[in-house]
C-alpha positions, 0 to 999 in steps of 0.5 A: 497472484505473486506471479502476476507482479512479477509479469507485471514488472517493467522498466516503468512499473517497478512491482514493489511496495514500501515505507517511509519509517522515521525513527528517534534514536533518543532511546538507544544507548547513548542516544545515537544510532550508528549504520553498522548497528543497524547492520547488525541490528538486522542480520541478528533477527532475519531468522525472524522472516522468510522474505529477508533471505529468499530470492526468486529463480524463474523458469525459462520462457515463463512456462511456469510459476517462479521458484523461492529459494534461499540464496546461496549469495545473500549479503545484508550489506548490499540490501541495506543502504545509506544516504543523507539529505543535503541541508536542510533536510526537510520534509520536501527533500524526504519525499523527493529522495523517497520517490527516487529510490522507489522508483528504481526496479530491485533486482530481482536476481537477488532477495527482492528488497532493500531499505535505504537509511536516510540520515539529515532529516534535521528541519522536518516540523514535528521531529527533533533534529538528529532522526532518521529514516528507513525507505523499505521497498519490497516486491510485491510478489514476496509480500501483502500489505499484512505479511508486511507488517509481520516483516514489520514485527520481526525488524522491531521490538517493543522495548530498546533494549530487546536482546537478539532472539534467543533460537540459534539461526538455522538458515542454510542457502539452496543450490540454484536450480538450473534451466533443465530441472526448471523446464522439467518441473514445468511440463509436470505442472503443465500436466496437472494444471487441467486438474487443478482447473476443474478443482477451482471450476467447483468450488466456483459454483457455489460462489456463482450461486450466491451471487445470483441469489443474492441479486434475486433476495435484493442483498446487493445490486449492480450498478453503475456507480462500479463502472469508472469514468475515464480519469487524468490518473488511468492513462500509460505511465512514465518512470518517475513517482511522486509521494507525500501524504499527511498526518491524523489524530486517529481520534479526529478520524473515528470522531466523524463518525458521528456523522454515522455511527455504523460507517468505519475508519475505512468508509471515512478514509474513502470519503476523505480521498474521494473529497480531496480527488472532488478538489483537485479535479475540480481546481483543473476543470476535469472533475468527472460528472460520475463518481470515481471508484477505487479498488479496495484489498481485502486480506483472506490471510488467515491466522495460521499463515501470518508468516507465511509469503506472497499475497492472499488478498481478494479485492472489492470495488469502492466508489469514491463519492466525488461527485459530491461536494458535500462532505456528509452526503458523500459519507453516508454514499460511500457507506452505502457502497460499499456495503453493497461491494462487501455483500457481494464479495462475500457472496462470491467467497473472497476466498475463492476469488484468490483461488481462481489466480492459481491456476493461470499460466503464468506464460499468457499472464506474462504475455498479456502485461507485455502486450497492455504495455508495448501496446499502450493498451492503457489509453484505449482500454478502460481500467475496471477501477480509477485508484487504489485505497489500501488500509493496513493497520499499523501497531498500536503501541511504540516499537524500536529498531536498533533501539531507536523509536519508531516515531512515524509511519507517515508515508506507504509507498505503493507500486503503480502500472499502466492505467494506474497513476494514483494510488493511496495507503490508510495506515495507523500507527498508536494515536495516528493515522496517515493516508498516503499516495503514490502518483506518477510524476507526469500525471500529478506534477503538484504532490503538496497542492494534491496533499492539501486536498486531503487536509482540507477533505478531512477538515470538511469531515470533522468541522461538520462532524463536531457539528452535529456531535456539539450543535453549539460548538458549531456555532460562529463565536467571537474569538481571535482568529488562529493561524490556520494549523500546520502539521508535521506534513503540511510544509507547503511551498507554493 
């Protein structure tokens, strides 16, 4: 699976994913925080991470797997960079210098990722002037959205003024391989890769069995709402991105489920970006009659491989309800659905299903992502999902880096491909919960007119759920009317 985005990754599909972290240097030592404490802050904790000082070594002609090694020219300052915003330094301008440096690829001959230090954020609503932030980008083949959030932990501490670890730095760079040794190590591979394939063939049968008992006892069904209908967002990209997102009291998030009580956060979060996707389509005349779905990750990392890099996630099918306008109706569909995708992912072992990607050649792998792209297959094939809906829960108390507190995890930034334009992250962070996308600039010109179909979405959600929490509170009252609430991220400029 890691190697799978690394075959993926093109001049148009970088294979990365990130962060837009904004910090409030109040809290450190003379309330401000210079770039080289940041340096120095973060090359006296990369002992804590496997991922900081490990770059790829790829087998000639992809006849195997890439290698990690430790790399024997690591510099910190070359993966750490700084930037200002020009004046004002608003939230607009953040998102726009985001999207640029997510969009360039890493270079994956050194340890794929960088965070770039955006100073000047001094007009963003919400924030004091004076705050800063990270962009991280990492390549997805060294991380999952859980192991980001172990890299997460060990750039951070819990109070501002956490010394260094107390464990001396034991680290020592590798020597690169050279092509000989990595064509060698290839053919042994090559050699016991039938084995491996008749190991996950068997372990499969079981998997495949409770799938169909599943079907037969009527645990679950298949049906057409998991088949997408073809969409604006599934069509060949361009290299340019957009990203914004907006910002939730996490407590007005778990409030709408009082229009449910057994749904989750996450069928809520479902149901808000399927009534925003309903908006937005619906304003360009292009609402599909069936509902969207969307591809949901499902973590199978288990608690002895927290540190450990790559991915280990399995996937389900979620559909969105965006052919339902009404808010309440598309929540108790989305619960539905995706409790049917959870039984049958569960049936078929989501362990399992990370199993099968083991043993693909990564020579075919890479071949056929050359091929969707060269070929445009994107346009004449149709993508098994429209979006992607990832939720990776945040911390839930305050962190600091370089004593600087973490004030927000307002954007996740996500990597997309052909057949992918659109794709969005439910985050957390203390009382707050954001959902973010990351689109491709041809495809969705209108990020802040997109944003606002999320906002009002959610704001469907919570009036109605209120409602039926507090019938009276529903009722019309004769109050004087308030200007409409602008949060942090809702800086609209149309």
């Amino acid at each position: 699976m890691d190697s799978s985005f690394v075959a993926l990754e093109s001049p148009n599909s970088p294979m990365h994913i990130g962060s837009v972290l904004i910090y409030n240097p109040a809290t450190a030592p003379g309330g401000f925080v210079r770039f080289k404490d940041i340096l120095q802050f973060i090359g006296s904790r990369m002992q804590l991470s496997r991922t900081m000082r490990q770059r790829l070594v790829r087998v000639p002609f992809d006849l195997d797997y890439p290698y990690w090694i430790e790399d024997p020219d690591f510099d910190l300052e070359y993966h750490v960079r700084h930037v200002a915003l020009p004046k004002p330094g608003d939230w607009r301008q953040l998102c726009i210098q985001a999207a640029r440096i997510h969009a360039r690829p890493l270079d994956l001959n050194r340890p794929p990722w960088e965070f770039t230090v955006v100073e000047g954020l001094d007009a963003v609503e919400g924030y004091p002037p004076g705050c800063f932030a990270f962009v991280t980008k990492v390549h997805h083949a060294a991380i999952d959205g859980m192991s980001g959030i172990d890299l997460m932990e060990a750039l951070h501490t819990l109070t501002p003024d956490a010394g260094p670890p107390a464990k001396p730095d034991t680290w020592k760079p590798e020597r690169v391989p050279g092509p000989v040794e990595l064509l060698g190590k290839s053919y042994v591979n090559a050699l016991l890769n039938p084995l491996k394939q008749a190991q996950v063939a068997a372990k499969a049968v079981p998997g495949v069995a409770g799938v169909i008992k599943g079907l037969v006892a009527r645990e679950f069904k298949l049906s057409t709402d998991l088949v997408p209908p073809r969409t604006r967002f599934n069509r060949t990209i361009s290299p340019h991105r957009v990203v914004e997102g907006r910002t939730f009291d996490l407590k007005e998030f778990k409030a709408i489920r009082a229009l449910l009580p057994e749904a989750k956060v996450n069928d809520v979060a479902i149901a808000v970006i399927g009534g925003a996707l309903n908006k937005y389509l619906s304003a360009k005349g292009d609402l599909p009659k069936s509902t969207m779905t969307a591809m949901a990750p499902i973590s199978v990392r288990a608690s002895d491989e927290k540190g450990d890099m790559g991915n280990q996630v399995a996937a389900m099918i979620a559909p969105l309800g965006t052919h339902i306008a009404d808010p309440a109706e598309r929540l108790a569909y989305v619960y539905s659905q995706t409790n049917n995708s959870k039984a049958m992912t569960n049936a078929l072992g989501a362990r399992r299903m990370t199993e099968v990607s083991k043993v693909n050649p990564l020579f075919y792998m890479a071949l056929g992502a050359q091929l969707f792209s060269r070929v445009s297959l994107a346009h004449r094939l149709a993508m098994p999902f429209n979006t992607v809906v990832t939720n990776v829960p945040g911390p839930p108390v305050h962190i600091y880096s370089s004593g600087a507190r973490l004030e927000s995890m307002s954007l996740s930034l996500i990597c997309l491909t052909d057949g992918l334009g659109l794709a969005h992250v439910v985050q957390s962070y203390v009382d707050e919960a954001y959902i973010s996308f990351t689109a491709c600039r041809d495809i969705l010109p209108d990020p802040e007119f997109y944003s606002q179909c999320l906002q009002d979405s959610f704001d469907d959600l919570l009036a109605v759920a209120r409602g039926v929490a507090s019938p009276e509170a529903a009722a019309p009252k004769k109050t004087r009317k308030q200007p409409a609430k602008t949060g942090r991220k809702s800086q609209e400029k149309q």
